[in-house]
N, C-alpha and C positions, 0 to 999 in steps of 0.2 A: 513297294509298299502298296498296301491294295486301302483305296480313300474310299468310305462308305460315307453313308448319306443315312441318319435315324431318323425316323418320322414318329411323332405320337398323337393321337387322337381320340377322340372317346370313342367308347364300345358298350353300346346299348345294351341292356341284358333285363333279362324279366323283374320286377320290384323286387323280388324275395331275394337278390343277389345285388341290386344297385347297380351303379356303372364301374366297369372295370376300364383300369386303363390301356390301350393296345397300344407296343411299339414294333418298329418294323424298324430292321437294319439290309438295304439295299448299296448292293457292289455298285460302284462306277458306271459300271455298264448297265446294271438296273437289276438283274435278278437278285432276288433273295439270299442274304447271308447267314446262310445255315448255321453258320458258328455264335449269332446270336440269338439268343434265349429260346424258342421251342423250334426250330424250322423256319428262323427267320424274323420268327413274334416273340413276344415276351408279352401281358398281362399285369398290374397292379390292382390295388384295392387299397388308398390310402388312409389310413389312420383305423383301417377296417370297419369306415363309415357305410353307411347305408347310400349316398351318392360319393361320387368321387367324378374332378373334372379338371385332367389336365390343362393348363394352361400355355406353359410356356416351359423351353427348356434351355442349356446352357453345356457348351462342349468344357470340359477342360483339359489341358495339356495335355496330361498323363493319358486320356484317352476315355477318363471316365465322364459322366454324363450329371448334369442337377436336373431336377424335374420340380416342377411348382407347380400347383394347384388347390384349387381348394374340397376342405373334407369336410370330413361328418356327419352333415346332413343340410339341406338348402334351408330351414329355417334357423341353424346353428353351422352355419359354415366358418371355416378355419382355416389356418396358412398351413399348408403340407408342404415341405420342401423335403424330398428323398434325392441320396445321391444311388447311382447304378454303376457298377464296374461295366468296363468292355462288352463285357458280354450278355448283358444285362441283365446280369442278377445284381440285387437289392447290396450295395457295400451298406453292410452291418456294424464298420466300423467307426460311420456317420449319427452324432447325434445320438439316438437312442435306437436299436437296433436297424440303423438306418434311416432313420427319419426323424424330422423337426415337426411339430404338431404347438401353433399358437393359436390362442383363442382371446383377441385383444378385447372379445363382450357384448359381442352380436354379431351381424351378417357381416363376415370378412371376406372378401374375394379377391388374391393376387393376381396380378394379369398378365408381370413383365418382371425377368429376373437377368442381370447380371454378376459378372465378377472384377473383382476391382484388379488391379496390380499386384498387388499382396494377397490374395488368394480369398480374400474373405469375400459375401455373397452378399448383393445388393437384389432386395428386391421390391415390386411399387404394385399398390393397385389401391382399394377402399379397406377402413380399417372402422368398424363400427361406426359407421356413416359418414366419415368423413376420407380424408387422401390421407396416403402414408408412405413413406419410403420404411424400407427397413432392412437394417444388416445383420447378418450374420454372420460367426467369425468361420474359419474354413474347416473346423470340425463339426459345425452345424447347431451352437451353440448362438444364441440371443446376442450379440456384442453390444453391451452396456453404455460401449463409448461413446457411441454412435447418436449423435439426436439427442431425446430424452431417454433415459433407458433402455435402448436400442432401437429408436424409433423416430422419426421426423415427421409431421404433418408437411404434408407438401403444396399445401395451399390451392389445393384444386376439388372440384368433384370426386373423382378420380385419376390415376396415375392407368395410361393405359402401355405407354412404353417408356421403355429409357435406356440411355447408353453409359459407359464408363467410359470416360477421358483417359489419356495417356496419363497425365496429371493428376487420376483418383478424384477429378470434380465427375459431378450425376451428373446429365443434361435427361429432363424428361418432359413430356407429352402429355394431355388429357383431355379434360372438358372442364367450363366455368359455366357461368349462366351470368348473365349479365345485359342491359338493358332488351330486356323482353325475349332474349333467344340464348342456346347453347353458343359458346364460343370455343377456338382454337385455343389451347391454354401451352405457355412453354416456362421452364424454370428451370433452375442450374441449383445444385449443392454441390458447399465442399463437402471435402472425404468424411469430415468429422460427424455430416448431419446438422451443418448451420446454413442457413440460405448464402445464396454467392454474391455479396454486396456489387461484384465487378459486373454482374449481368442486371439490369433493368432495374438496376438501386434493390437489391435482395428481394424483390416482388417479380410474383408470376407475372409474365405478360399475355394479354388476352386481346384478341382479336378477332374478326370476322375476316377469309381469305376475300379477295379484289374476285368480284363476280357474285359475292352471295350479298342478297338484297337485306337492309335493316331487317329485323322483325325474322326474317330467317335463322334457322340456325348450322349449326356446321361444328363436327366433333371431332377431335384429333385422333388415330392410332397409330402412327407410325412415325418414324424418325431416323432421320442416319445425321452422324457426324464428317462435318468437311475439312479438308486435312489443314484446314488455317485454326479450327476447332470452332465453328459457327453452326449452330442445327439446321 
Protein backbone atom coordinates (compact mmCIF):
# COMPACT_ATOMS: atom_id res chain seq x y z
CA UNK A 1 0.00 0.00 0.00
CA UNK A 2 1.61 3.13 -1.07
CA UNK A 3 0.83 5.96 2.51
CA UNK A 4 0.71 9.45 1.20
CA UNK A 5 1.03 12.43 3.16
CA UNK A 6 -1.83 15.62 1.73
CA UNK A 7 -0.70 19.08 2.49
CA UNK A 8 -3.10 22.20 1.91
CA UNK A 9 -2.32 25.82 1.97
CA UNK A 10 -3.37 28.97 0.68
CA UNK A 11 -2.45 30.11 -2.80
CA UNK A 12 -2.11 33.74 -3.42
CA UNK A 13 -3.58 34.82 -6.68
CA UNK A 14 -4.30 38.28 -7.98
CA UNK A 15 -7.85 40.09 -6.30
CA UNK A 16 -9.86 39.55 -9.53
CA UNK A 17 -9.60 35.54 -8.72
CA UNK A 18 -9.12 35.65 -4.60
CA UNK A 19 -7.27 32.95 -2.95
CA UNK A 20 -7.55 29.50 -4.20
CA UNK A 21 -6.89 26.64 -2.36
CA UNK A 22 -3.64 24.31 -3.21
CA UNK A 23 -3.28 20.71 -2.12
CA UNK A 24 -0.48 18.61 -2.76
CA UNK A 25 -0.44 14.73 -2.42
CA UNK A 26 3.31 13.39 -1.64
CA UNK A 27 4.40 9.45 -1.74
CA UNK A 28 6.24 8.35 1.31
CA UNK A 29 9.23 8.85 -0.06
CA UNK A 30 8.40 12.49 -0.98
CA UNK A 31 7.76 12.97 -4.63
CA UNK A 32 4.70 13.92 -6.02
CA UNK A 33 1.58 11.78 -6.51
CA UNK A 34 0.64 12.23 -9.96
CA UNK A 35 -2.61 10.37 -9.46
CA UNK A 36 -3.87 13.15 -7.28
CA UNK A 37 -5.68 16.09 -8.79
CA UNK A 38 -3.38 17.97 -11.67
CA UNK A 39 0.38 16.43 -11.34
CA UNK A 40 0.27 16.17 -7.91
CA UNK A 41 -1.93 19.60 -7.00
CA UNK A 42 -5.30 20.06 -6.99
CA UNK A 43 -6.93 23.83 -6.56
CA UNK A 44 -10.30 24.92 -4.61
CA UNK A 45 -12.25 28.20 -4.59
CA UNK A 46 -14.72 27.78 -1.71
CA UNK A 47 -18.25 28.67 -1.87
CA UNK A 48 -16.91 30.68 -5.01
CA UNK A 49 -16.09 33.51 -2.72
CA UNK A 50 -13.85 36.30 -3.47
CA UNK A 51 -11.36 34.97 -0.57
CA UNK A 52 -11.17 31.63 0.43
CA UNK A 53 -8.74 30.22 3.32
CA UNK A 54 -8.13 26.76 4.10
CA UNK A 55 -7.84 25.92 7.47
CA UNK A 56 -7.69 22.68 8.78
CA UNK A 57 -8.18 19.23 7.26
CA UNK A 58 -9.34 15.76 8.42
CA UNK A 59 -8.31 12.13 6.92
CA UNK A 60 -11.23 9.69 6.75
CA UNK A 61 -11.08 5.89 6.62
CA UNK A 62 -12.37 5.29 3.32
CA UNK A 63 -9.52 7.48 2.21
CA UNK A 64 -11.37 10.39 1.46
CA UNK A 65 -10.33 13.94 2.77
CA UNK A 66 -12.72 17.03 4.84
CA UNK A 67 -11.39 20.39 4.26
CA UNK A 68 -12.66 23.53 6.53
CA UNK A 69 -12.14 26.87 6.05
CA UNK A 70 -13.58 29.91 5.78
CA UNK A 71 -15.40 31.68 2.65
CA UNK A 72 -17.00 34.38 1.00
CA UNK A 73 -15.39 37.12 1.71
CA UNK A 74 -13.17 38.45 4.96
CA UNK A 75 -15.86 41.03 5.89
CA UNK A 76 -18.66 38.25 5.50
CA UNK A 77 -16.82 35.22 6.22
CA UNK A 78 -18.43 31.72 6.57
CA UNK A 79 -17.96 27.88 7.63
CA UNK A 80 -17.04 26.02 4.33
CA UNK A 81 -16.59 22.52 5.02
CA UNK A 82 -15.98 20.44 1.41
CA UNK A 83 -15.44 16.71 1.48
CA UNK A 84 -12.57 15.51 -1.51
CA UNK A 85 -12.48 11.92 -2.74
CA UNK A 86 -8.95 10.21 -3.03
CA UNK A 87 -8.06 11.77 -5.64
CA UNK A 88 -8.98 15.09 -5.06
CA UNK A 89 -11.76 15.93 -6.83
CA UNK A 90 -14.62 17.66 -5.01
CA UNK A 91 -17.11 14.30 -3.77
CA UNK A 92 -20.32 15.91 -4.89
CA UNK A 93 -22.17 13.62 -3.21
CA UNK A 94 -21.45 15.73 0.12
CA UNK A 95 -23.84 18.36 1.23
CA UNK A 96 -24.78 20.43 -1.63
CA UNK A 97 -22.65 19.72 -4.54
CA UNK A 98 -19.95 18.89 -2.23
CA UNK A 99 -19.99 21.51 0.17
CA UNK A 100 -21.57 22.82 3.53
CA UNK A 101 -21.52 26.81 3.39
CA UNK A 102 -22.99 28.46 7.09
CA UNK A 103 -23.31 31.82 7.76
CA UNK A 104 -24.03 31.99 11.64
CA UNK A 105 -24.39 36.35 11.04
CA UNK A 106 -20.95 37.92 10.70
CA UNK A 107 -17.37 37.19 10.83
CA UNK A 108 -17.24 33.35 11.09
CA UNK A 109 -13.73 31.66 11.13
CA UNK A 110 -13.36 27.87 11.62
CA UNK A 111 -9.91 26.87 12.71
CA UNK A 112 -9.99 23.08 13.84
CA UNK A 113 -12.13 20.15 12.58
CA UNK A 114 -12.71 16.58 13.69
CA UNK A 115 -14.61 13.36 13.47
CA UNK A 116 -16.38 11.65 15.92
CA UNK A 117 -16.83 7.74 16.13
CA UNK A 118 -19.87 7.72 14.22
CA UNK A 119 -18.82 9.49 11.37
CA UNK A 120 -20.30 12.72 11.90
CA UNK A 121 -18.05 16.13 11.80
CA UNK A 122 -17.09 18.26 14.73
CA UNK A 123 -15.89 21.44 14.08
CA UNK A 124 -14.62 24.70 16.49
CA UNK A 125 -13.25 28.00 15.89
CA UNK A 126 -15.42 31.90 16.28
CA UNK A 127 -18.98 32.12 15.35
CA UNK A 128 -20.15 35.86 15.09
CA UNK A 129 -17.91 36.88 17.82
CA UNK A 130 -18.17 34.64 19.98
CA UNK A 131 -16.52 30.49 20.31
CA UNK A 132 -18.49 27.70 18.90
CA UNK A 133 -18.21 24.00 18.45
CA UNK A 134 -20.18 22.75 15.69
CA UNK A 135 -21.50 19.41 14.19
CA UNK A 136 -22.21 18.17 11.39
CA UNK A 137 -23.93 14.81 10.44
CA UNK A 138 -21.58 12.64 7.96
CA UNK A 139 -23.52 13.66 4.76
CA UNK A 140 -22.52 17.22 5.55
CA UNK A 141 -25.79 18.41 6.73
CA UNK A 142 -26.13 20.99 10.19
CA UNK A 143 -26.95 18.03 12.96
CA UNK A 144 -29.78 19.70 14.89
CA UNK A 145 -28.87 17.35 17.91
CA UNK A 146 -26.08 18.73 18.72
CA UNK A 147 -25.82 21.87 21.11
CA UNK A 148 -28.51 24.23 20.30
CA UNK A 149 -29.54 23.64 16.76
CA UNK A 150 -26.31 22.28 15.92
CA UNK A 151 -24.23 24.43 17.73
CA UNK A 152 -22.47 24.79 21.13
CA UNK A 153 -20.92 27.99 22.41
CA UNK A 154 -17.71 26.91 23.85
CA UNK A 155 -17.06 29.32 26.26
CA UNK A 156 -13.99 30.87 25.14
CA UNK A 157 -12.71 33.61 22.75
CA UNK A 158 -12.01 31.27 20.43
CA UNK A 159 -11.91 27.50 19.63
CA UNK A 160 -8.42 27.11 18.04
CA UNK A 161 -8.04 23.13 18.29
CA UNK A 162 -9.80 20.08 19.39
CA UNK A 163 -9.64 16.43 19.69
CA UNK A 164 -12.43 13.62 19.72
CA UNK A 165 -12.24 11.00 22.59
CA UNK A 166 -12.72 7.39 22.03
CA UNK A 167 -15.91 8.03 24.01
CA UNK A 168 -17.30 11.00 21.43
CA UNK A 169 -16.40 13.64 24.46
CA UNK A 170 -14.59 17.08 22.50
CA UNK A 171 -11.53 18.05 24.44
CA UNK A 172 -10.56 21.71 23.13
CA UNK A 173 -8.17 24.52 23.25
CA UNK A 174 -8.20 28.38 22.88
CA UNK A 175 -7.93 31.89 24.33
CA UNK A 176 -9.94 33.83 27.35
CA UNK A 177 -8.79 37.07 28.65
CA UNK A 178 -9.03 37.34 31.96
CA UNK A 179 -7.32 39.48 34.71
CA UNK A 180 -5.58 42.01 32.50
CA UNK A 181 -4.07 39.31 29.77
CA UNK A 182 -5.01 36.41 27.15
CA UNK A 183 -5.07 33.08 28.96
CA UNK A 184 -4.50 29.30 28.14
CA UNK A 185 -8.36 28.19 27.80
CA UNK A 186 -9.23 24.16 27.97
CA UNK A 187 -12.93 22.53 28.04
CA UNK A 188 -14.43 19.18 27.33
CA UNK A 189 -18.10 18.41 25.72
CA UNK A 190 -20.18 15.58 25.65
CA UNK A 191 -21.07 14.09 22.14
CA UNK A 192 -24.52 15.75 22.46
CA UNK A 193 -23.00 19.57 22.64
CA UNK A 194 -23.49 19.95 26.60
CA UNK A 195 -20.46 21.05 28.66
CA UNK A 196 -18.76 17.96 30.56
CA UNK A 197 -19.79 18.52 34.19
CA UNK A 198 -16.95 15.66 34.93
CA UNK A 199 -14.10 18.11 33.66
CA UNK A 200 -13.61 21.35 35.83
CA UNK A 201 -17.49 21.50 37.23
CA UNK A 202 -18.79 22.00 33.13
CA UNK A 203 -16.52 25.48 33.01
CA UNK A 204 -13.54 26.20 30.73
CA UNK A 205 -10.50 26.21 32.67
CA UNK A 206 -8.19 29.20 32.24
CA UNK A 207 -4.94 29.73 33.11
CA UNK A 208 -1.52 31.36 32.67
CA UNK A 209 1.38 28.43 31.78
CA UNK A 210 4.34 28.31 35.02
CA UNK A 211 6.96 30.92 33.50
CA UNK A 212 4.61 33.63 32.08
CA UNK A 213 4.55 36.80 34.36
CA UNK A 214 0.94 38.14 35.57
CA UNK A 215 -0.01 41.01 33.17
CA UNK A 216 1.35 38.82 30.33
CA UNK A 217 -0.40 37.04 28.14
CA UNK A 218 -0.09 33.41 26.55
CA UNK A 219 -2.64 31.76 23.73
CA UNK A 220 -3.36 28.12 23.31
CA UNK A 221 -3.18 26.24 19.67
CA UNK A 222 -2.47 22.93 20.02
CA UNK A 223 -3.37 19.94 21.96
CA UNK A 224 -3.02 16.14 21.92
CA UNK A 225 -4.93 13.56 23.95
CA UNK A 226 -3.09 11.17 26.56
CA UNK A 227 -3.96 7.50 26.46
CA UNK A 228 -5.43 7.86 30.43
CA UNK A 229 -7.67 10.62 28.30
CA UNK A 230 -6.15 13.97 30.12
CA UNK A 231 -5.11 17.07 27.51
Amino acid sequence: MIHRLRLFMRFATVAAFGALLLGASVHAAGALDVSFGSGGRASYVLNGGSQSTAQAMAMLPEGKMLLVGSCTSQAAADYCLRRLNANGSTDTTFATSGESVIDWGGQDFPFTIGVMPDGKVIVGGGCNGSSCLVRYTASGGLDLGFGVSGKMNAGMIRVRELRVRGDGKIAYVGECFGSGSYRFCVGRANANGTPDASFNGGSVLSFLPSGVAVGKSATSGAMAIAADGSV
